[in-house]
C-alpha positions in Angstrom: 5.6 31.9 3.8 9.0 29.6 4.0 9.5 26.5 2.1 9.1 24.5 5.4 5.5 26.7 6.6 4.3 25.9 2.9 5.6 22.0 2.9 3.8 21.7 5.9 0.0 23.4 5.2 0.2 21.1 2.3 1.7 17.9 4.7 -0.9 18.3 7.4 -4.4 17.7 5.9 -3.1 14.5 4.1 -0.7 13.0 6.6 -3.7 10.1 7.4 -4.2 8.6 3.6 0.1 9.2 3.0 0.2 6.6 6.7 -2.8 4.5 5.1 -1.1 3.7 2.3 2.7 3.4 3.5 1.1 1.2 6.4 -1.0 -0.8 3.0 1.9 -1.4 1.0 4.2 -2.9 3.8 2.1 -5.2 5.5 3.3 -8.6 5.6 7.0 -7.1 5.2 7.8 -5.6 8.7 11.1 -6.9 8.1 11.4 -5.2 4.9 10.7 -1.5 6.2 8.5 -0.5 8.9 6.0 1.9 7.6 7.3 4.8 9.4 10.5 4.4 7.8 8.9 4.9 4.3 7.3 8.1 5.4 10.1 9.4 7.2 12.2 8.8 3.7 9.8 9.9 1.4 9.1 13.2 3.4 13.0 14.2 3.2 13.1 13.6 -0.6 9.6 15.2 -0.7 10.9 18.1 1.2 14.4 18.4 -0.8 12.5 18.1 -4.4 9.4 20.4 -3.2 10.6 22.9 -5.7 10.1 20.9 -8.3 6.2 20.4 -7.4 4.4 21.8 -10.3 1.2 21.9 -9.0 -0.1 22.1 -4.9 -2.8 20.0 -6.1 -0.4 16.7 -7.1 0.9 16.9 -3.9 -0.3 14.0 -2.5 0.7 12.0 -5.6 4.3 13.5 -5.5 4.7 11.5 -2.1 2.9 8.5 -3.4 5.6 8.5 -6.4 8.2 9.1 -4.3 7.2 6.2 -1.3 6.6 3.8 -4.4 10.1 4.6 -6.1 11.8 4.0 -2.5 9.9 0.4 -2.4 11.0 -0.5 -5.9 14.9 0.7 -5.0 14.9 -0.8 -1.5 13.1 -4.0 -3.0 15.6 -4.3 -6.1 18.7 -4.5 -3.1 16.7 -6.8 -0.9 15.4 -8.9 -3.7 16.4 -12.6 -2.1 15.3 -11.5 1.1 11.8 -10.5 -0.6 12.0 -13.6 -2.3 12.1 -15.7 1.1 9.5 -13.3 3.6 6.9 -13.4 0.7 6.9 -17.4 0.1 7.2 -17.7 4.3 4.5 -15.7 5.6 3.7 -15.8 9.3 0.0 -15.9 10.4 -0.9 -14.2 13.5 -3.6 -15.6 15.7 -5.0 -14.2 19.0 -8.1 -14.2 21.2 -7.7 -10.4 22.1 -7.7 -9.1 18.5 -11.0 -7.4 17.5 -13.2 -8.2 15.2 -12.2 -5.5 12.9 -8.8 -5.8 13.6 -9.1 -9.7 12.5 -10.8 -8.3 9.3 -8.2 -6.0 8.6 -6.1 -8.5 9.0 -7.3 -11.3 6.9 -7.6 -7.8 3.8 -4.4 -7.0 4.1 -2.8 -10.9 4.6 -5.5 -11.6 0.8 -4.0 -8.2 -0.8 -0.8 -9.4 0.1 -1.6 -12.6 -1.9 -1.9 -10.0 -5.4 0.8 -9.6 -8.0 3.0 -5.8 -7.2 0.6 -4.0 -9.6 -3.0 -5.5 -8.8 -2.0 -4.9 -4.9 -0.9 -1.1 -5.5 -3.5 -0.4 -8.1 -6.2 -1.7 -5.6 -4.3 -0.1 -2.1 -4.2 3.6 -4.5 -7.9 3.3 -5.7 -10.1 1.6 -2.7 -8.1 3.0 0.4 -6.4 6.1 -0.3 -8.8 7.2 -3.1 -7.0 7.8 -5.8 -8.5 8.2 -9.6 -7.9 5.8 -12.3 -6.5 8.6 -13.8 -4.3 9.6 -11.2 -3.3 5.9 -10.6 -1.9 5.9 -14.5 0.0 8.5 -14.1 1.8 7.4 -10.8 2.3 3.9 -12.9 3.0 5.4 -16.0 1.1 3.4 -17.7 -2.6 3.5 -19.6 -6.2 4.1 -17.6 -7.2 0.8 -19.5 -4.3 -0.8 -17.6 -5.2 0.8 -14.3 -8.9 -0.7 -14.6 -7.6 -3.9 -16.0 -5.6 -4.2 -12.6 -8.4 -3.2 -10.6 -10.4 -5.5 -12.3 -8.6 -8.6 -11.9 -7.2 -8.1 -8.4 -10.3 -7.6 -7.2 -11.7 -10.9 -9.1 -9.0 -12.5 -7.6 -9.1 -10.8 -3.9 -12.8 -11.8 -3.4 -11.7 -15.6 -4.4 -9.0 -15.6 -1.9 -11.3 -14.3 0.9 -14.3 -16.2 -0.1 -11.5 -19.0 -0.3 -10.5 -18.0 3.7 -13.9 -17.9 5.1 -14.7 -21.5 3.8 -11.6 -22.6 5.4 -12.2 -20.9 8.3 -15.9 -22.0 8.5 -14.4 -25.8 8.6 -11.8 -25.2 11.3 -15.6 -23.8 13.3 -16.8 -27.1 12.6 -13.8 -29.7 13.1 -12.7 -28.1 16.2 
């Protein structure tokens, strides 16, 4: 089996979470990277640095590195532009969305709301299902950190929803 056959059996049954999360970690920012583009960059230094994949097993995580150390690059160029599209967000508000949509919505406006580690901690653990352990490693940092994170973002994610359906509850009733 080629490099590219081999790339690909391992590419294929994972492609869903790897979108899940690229699409997690750029809402809010279309202007900063459309999600495709992280995948489509990650997947050509993935590709080109397959050899160096020690185990089949970490493949997953070797993209998730990869698509995380193209944010922190991209982000350390763009950083005034960052600086201005997270302090102006934009809220998007139709009749036609669906209720789930609105929900998902709402999730990913409140994660957006998270400091850079609470918001990946909590995108790698609760959507694409990551370990704590696995999580530490992709952070480089401790599993008492990783939980920490988790910990606190979700403290403070369930304040800022609870925080949104209040509000929302009293638009209901004024309007």
């Amino acid at each position: 089996m080629n490099k590219q056959e081999r790339f690909l059996k391992l590419y294929e049954p994972i492609h869903d979470r790897f979108e899940r999360f690229c699409r997690a970690r750029l809402y809010g920012h279309s202007s900063f990277m459309e999600h495709s583009d992280l995948m489509n960059d990650s997947l050509l230094i993935a590709y080109d640095k397959f050899e160096s994949l020690e185990s089949e097993k970490a493949f997953l995580s070797f993209l998730f590195g990869i698509a995380i150390r193209i944010l922190s690059n991209h982000q350390k160029k763009k950083k005034e532009e960052r600086f201005i599209s997270d302090n102006h967000m934009v809220m998007v508000a139709s009749s036609s969305v669906s209720d789930l949509n609105a929900e998902l919505h709402f999730l990913y406006e409140a994660l957006n709301q998270l400091n850079l580690e609470q918001r990946e901690s909590i995108i790698l653990f609760e959507i694409s299902g990551f370990s704590i352990k696995e999580i530490a490693v992709l952070h480089q940092t401790s599993e008492s950190s990783v939980k920490q994170r988790l910990k606190r973002g979700r403290e403070k994610l369930a304040n800022i929803l609870a925080d949104n359906s209040i509000n929302k509850e009293k638009e209901v009733q004024n309007g």
